[in-house]
C-alpha positions in Angstrom: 0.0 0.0 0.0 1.0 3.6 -0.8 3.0 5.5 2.1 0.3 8.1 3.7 0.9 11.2 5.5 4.5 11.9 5.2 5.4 14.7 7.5 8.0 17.4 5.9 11.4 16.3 7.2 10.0 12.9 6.0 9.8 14.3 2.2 13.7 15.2 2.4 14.3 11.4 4.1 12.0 9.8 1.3 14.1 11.8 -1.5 17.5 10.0 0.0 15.8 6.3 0.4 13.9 6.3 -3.1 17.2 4.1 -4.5 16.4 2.2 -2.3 12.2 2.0 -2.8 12.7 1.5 -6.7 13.9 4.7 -8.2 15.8 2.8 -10.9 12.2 1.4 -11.9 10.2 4.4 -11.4 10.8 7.8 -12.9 8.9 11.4 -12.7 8.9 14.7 -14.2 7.3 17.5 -14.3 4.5 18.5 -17.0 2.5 21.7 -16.0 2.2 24.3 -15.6 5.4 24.2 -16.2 8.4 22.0 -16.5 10.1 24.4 -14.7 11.3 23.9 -11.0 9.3 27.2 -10.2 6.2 29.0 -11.2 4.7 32.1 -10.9 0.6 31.7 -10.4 -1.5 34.4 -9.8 -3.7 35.3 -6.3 -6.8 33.4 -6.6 -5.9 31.0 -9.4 -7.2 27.4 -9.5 -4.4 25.5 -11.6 -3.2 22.0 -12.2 -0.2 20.4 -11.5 0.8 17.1 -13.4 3.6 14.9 -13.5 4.5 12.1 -15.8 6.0 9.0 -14.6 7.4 5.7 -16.5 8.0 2.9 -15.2 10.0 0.0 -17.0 8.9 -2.7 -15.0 5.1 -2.3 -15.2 3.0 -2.1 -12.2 2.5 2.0 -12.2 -0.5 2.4 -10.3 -0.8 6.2 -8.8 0.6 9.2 -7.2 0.8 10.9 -3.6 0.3 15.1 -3.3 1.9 17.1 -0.8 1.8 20.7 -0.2 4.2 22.7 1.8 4.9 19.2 3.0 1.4 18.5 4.3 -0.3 15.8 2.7 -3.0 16.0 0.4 -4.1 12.7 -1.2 -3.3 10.1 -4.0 -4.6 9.9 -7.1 -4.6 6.4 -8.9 -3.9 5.2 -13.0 -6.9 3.8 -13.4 -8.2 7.4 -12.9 -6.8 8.8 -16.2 -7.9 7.1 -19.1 -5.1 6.4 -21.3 -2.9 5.8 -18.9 -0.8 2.5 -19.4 1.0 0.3 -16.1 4.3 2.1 -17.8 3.3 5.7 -18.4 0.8 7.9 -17.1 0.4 11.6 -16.2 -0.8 12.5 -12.6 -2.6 15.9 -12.0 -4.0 17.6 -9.1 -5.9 21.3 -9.2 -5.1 23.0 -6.3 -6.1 26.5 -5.2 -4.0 29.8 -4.4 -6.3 32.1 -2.5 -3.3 34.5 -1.0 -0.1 35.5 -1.9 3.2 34.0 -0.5 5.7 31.5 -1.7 4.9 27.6 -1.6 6.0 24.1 -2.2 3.9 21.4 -4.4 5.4 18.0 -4.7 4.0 15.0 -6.0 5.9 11.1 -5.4 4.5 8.2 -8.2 4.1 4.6 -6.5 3.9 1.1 -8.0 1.9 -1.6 -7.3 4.6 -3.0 -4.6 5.2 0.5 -3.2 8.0 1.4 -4.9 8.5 5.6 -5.3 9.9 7.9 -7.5 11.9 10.5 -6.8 9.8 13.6 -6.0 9.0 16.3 -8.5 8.7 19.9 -6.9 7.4 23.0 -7.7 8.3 26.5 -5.5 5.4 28.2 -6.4 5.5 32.2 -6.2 1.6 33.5 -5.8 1.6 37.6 -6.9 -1.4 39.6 -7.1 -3.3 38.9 -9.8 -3.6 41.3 -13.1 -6.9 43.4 -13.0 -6.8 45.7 -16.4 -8.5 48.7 -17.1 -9.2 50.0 -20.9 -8.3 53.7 -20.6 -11.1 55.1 -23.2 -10.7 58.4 -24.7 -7.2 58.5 -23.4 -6.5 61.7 -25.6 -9.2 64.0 -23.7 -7.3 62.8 -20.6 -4.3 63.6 -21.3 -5.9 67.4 -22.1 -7.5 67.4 -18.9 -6.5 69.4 -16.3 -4.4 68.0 -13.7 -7.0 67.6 -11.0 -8.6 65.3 -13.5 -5.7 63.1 -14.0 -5.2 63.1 -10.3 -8.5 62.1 -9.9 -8.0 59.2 -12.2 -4.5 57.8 -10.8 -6.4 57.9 -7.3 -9.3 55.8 -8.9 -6.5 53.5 -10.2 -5.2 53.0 -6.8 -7.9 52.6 -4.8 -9.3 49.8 -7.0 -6.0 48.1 -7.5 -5.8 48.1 -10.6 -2.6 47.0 -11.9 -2.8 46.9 -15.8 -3.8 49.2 -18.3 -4.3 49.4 -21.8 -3.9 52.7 -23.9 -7.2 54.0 -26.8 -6.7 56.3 -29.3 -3.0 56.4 -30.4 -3.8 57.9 -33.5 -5.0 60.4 -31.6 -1.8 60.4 -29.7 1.5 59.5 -31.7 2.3 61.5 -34.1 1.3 65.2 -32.1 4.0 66.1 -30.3 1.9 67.5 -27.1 0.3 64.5 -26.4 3.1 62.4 -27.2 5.0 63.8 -24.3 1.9 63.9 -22.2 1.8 60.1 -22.9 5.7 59.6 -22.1 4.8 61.5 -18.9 1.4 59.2 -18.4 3.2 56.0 -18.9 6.0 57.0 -16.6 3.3 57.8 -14.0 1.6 54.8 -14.0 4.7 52.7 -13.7 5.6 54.7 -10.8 2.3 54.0 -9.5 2.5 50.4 -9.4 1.1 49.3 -12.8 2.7 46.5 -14.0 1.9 46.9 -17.3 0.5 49.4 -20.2 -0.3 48.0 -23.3 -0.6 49.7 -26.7 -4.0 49.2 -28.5 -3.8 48.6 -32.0 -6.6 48.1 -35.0 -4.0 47.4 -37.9 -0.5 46.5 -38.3 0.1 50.3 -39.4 -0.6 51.3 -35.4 1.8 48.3 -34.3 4.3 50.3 -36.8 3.2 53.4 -35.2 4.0 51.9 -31.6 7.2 50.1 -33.1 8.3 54.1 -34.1 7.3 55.5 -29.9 9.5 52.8 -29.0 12.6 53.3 -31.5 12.2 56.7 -30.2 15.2 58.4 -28.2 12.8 60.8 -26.5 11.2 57.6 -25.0 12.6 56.8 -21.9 12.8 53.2 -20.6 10.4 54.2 -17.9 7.6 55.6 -20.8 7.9 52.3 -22.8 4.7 50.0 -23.5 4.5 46.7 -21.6 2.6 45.0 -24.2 0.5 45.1 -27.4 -3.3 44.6 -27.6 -6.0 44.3 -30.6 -8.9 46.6 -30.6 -11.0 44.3 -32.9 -13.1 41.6 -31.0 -15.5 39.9 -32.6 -13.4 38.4 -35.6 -15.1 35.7 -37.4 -17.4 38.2 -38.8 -20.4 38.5 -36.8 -20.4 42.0 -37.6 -19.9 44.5 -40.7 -17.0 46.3 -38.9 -15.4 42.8 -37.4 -12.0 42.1 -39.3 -11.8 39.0 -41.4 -10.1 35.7 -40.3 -6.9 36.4 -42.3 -6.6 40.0 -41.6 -6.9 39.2 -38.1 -4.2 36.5 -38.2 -1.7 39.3 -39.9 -2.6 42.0 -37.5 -1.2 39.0 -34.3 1.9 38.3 -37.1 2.8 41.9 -36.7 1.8 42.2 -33.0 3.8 39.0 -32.2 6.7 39.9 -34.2 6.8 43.3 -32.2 6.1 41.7 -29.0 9.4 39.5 -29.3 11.6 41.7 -30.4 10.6 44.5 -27.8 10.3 41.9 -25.1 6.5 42.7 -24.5 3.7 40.5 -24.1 0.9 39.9 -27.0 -2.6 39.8 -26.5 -5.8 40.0 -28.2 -9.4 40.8 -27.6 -11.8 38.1 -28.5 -15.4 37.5 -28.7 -16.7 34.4 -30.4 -15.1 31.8 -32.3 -14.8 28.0 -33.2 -12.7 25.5 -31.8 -10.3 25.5 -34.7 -9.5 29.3 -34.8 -8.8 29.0 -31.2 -6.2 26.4 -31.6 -4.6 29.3 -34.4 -5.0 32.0 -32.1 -3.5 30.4 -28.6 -0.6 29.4 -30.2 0.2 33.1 -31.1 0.0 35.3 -28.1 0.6 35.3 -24.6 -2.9 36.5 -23.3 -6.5 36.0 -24.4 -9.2 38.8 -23.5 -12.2 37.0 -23.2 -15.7 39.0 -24.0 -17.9 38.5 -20.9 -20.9 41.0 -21.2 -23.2 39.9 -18.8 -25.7 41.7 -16.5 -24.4 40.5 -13.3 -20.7 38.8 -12.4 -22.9 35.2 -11.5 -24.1 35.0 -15.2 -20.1 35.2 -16.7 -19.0 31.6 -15.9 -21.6 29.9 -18.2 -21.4 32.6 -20.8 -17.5 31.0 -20.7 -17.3 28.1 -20.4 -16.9 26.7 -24.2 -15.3 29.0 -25.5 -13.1 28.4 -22.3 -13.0 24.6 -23.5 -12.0 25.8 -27.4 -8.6 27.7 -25.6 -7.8 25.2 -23.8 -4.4 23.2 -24.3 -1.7 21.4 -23.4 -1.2 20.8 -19.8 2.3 21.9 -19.6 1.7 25.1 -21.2 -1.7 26.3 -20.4 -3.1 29.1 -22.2 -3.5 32.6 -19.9 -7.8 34.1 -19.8 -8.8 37.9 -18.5 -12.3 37.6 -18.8 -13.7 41.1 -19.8 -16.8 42.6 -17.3 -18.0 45.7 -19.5 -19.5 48.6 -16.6 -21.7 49.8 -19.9 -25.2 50.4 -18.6 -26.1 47.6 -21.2 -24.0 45.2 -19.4 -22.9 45.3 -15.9 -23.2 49.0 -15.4 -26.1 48.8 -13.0 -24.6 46.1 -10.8 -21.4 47.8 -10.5 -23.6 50.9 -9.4 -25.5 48.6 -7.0 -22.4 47.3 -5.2 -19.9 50.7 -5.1 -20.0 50.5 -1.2 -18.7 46.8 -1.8 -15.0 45.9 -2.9 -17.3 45.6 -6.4 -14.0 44.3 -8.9 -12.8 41.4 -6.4 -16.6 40.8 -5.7 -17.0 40.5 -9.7 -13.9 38.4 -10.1 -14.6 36.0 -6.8 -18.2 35.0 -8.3 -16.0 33.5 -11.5 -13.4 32.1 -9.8 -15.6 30.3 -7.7 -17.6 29.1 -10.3 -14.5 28.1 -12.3 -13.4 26.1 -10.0 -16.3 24.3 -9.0 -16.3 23.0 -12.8 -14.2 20.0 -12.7 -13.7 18.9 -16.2 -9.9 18.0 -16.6 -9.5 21.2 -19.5 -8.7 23.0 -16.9 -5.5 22.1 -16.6 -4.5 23.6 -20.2 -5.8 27.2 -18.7 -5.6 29.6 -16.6 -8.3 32.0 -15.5 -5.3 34.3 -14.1 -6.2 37.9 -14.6 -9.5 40.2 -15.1 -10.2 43.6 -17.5 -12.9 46.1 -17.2 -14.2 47.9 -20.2 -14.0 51.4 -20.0 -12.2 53.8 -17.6 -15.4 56.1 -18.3 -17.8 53.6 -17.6 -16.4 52.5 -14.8 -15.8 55.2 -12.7 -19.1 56.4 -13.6 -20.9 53.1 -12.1 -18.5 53.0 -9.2 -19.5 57.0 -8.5 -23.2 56.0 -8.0 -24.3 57.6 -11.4 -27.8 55.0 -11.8 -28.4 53.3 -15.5 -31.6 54.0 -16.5 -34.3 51.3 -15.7 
């Protein structure tokens, strides 16, 4: 029978002895999220762990979980179909509700109790990214400076840590606002936002952005952070929607910029079909998932499939920000309604939840990791107490 409840200094005893308990036979490593000995996962995050093990001899038959050396439980082959006595992938989900460092290991057994060697993850847990579309970003940037004030204090007190930049054509290419942007982007980092992304509708803005960048008036501190398409619903739902392969050479250009500036890619989506998502994860870094729902409970299920079609392998899962829009036609009254709340972590707890209350193993090839909120103007409008019209 499989060894139960080892204790921590046990783990470290267990890793010496496993010569001994049939490493030679039995082998591990790690699949996802990452082969990697560490991992970075964001606060609130439900994602899977999985291992592979071999085993020459035969006779594989599960796996133990521990984390930060406390025991969690096993999980047995004949749980995972297609799974073989010599090879099978193990996988647990486990949870991250609070930021911190921690330890998941994972031992495989055989049918005599022989172990592996463990595999081990230090996992890192940061806050999570929570991504506001700055709308008519040229009118702030004319504002007066109480009015930018106002908006970095907004920005703070909702924690929001991301941002993503309208109307560059607006922008680049007058020298006033160009500067005012240098001067916004260096702000916000300063403020704590992680990242500012460029919006761009056409691979003429990503060359406009390349141009801000190449720029010696553009300070490191004033540089984008990533690159983001405006266009959402692209399999043509829509007369102004862009076609499949216009979309696919707008990401070309995004992703080639992306690499060679060091930024990350990401695209807004809306609906599509299982194939087109298997083009598009495979060509940025982050999907922004349409979620335009009345109220935060109704997002999961208006997910979910398209959550399924972006789903992949388990050692690189694909990274989700679902989209809340604070629009009056959308989630602009319940936003209103719950201002006195922490409304955002309110909205992105209800998902979570239901995420990971849904135990289909697709999980594992995503990550529900970060949340945007369509539109700065909106938004602070709903959180002020301004009331949609019935």
């Amino acid at each position: 029978m499989p060894i139960r409840h080892v204790f921590p200094a046990a783990l470290a005893v267990l890793a010496v002895l496993t010569p001994l308990l049939g490493q030679a036979q039995l082998q591990l490593e790690r699949v996802g999220p990452t082969s990697s000995s560490t991992a970075v996962i964001h606060r609130g995050e439900r994602v899977g762990f999985s291992a592979r093990a071999t085993s020459p001899a035969g006779g594989l038959h599960g796996s133990e979980w521990y984390f930060d050396g406390s025991y969690l439980g096993a999980q047995y082959r004949t749980a995972l179909p297609g799974s073989t006595e010599y090879d099978a992938t193990f996988w647990r989900g486990l949870d991250f509700p609070s930021t911190g460092r921690f330890r998941v290991t994972t031992l495989a057994f055989d049918r005599s109790s022989n172990y592996s060697g463990p595999a081990t993850w230090t996992v890192d847990v940061v806050e999570r990214p929570r991504f506001l579309y700055v709308d008519q970003t040229d009118t702030l940037l004319d504002a007066p400076q109480a009015t930018q004030d106002a908006f970095w204090s907004f920005v703070a007190a909702r924690r929001i840590n991301q941002l993503g930049i309208y109307r560059l054509n607006q922008i680049l290419g007058n020298a006033t606002r160009t500067a005012a942007l240098r001067a916004f982007i260096t702000r916000a980092h300063a403020a704590g936002v992680l990242r500012v992304f460029a919006i761009v509708a056409t691979p003429t803005n990503v060359a406009t952005v390349r141009t801000y960048l190449n720029d010696s008036a553009t300070p490191a501190t004033a540089r984008f952070d990533g690159l983001l398409t405006e266009h959402e619903f692209w399999n043509g739902t829509t007369s102004a929607d862009l076609r499949w392969g216009d979309y696919l050479r707008l990401l070309a250009h995004v992703r080639t910029l992306a690499d060679e500036k060091g930024m990350l890619a990401a695209t807004y989506v809306g609906w599509f079909s299982a194939e087109e998502a298997r083009t598009l994860r495979e060509l940025v870094d982050v999907v922004l998932l349409h979620a335009y729902v009345a109220t935060p409970a109704n997002a999961y299920p208006y997910l979910r499939t398209r959550l399924e079609h972006l789903s992949r392998e388990w050692g690189r899962p694909v990274q989700v920000w679902p989209i809340f829009s604070a629009e009056c036609d959308f989630s602009g009254r319940w936003f209103s309604d719950n201002r006195f709340a922490d409304a955002l972590e309110l909205a992105e707890t209800t998902v979570l939840d239901a995420y990971r209350a849904d135990d289909r193993t697709f999980r594992n090839g995503l990550r529900v990791a970060g949340f945007a909120y369509f539109a700065r103007t909106h938004l602070t409008t709903a959180l002020g107490g301004a009331a949609c019209a019935p």
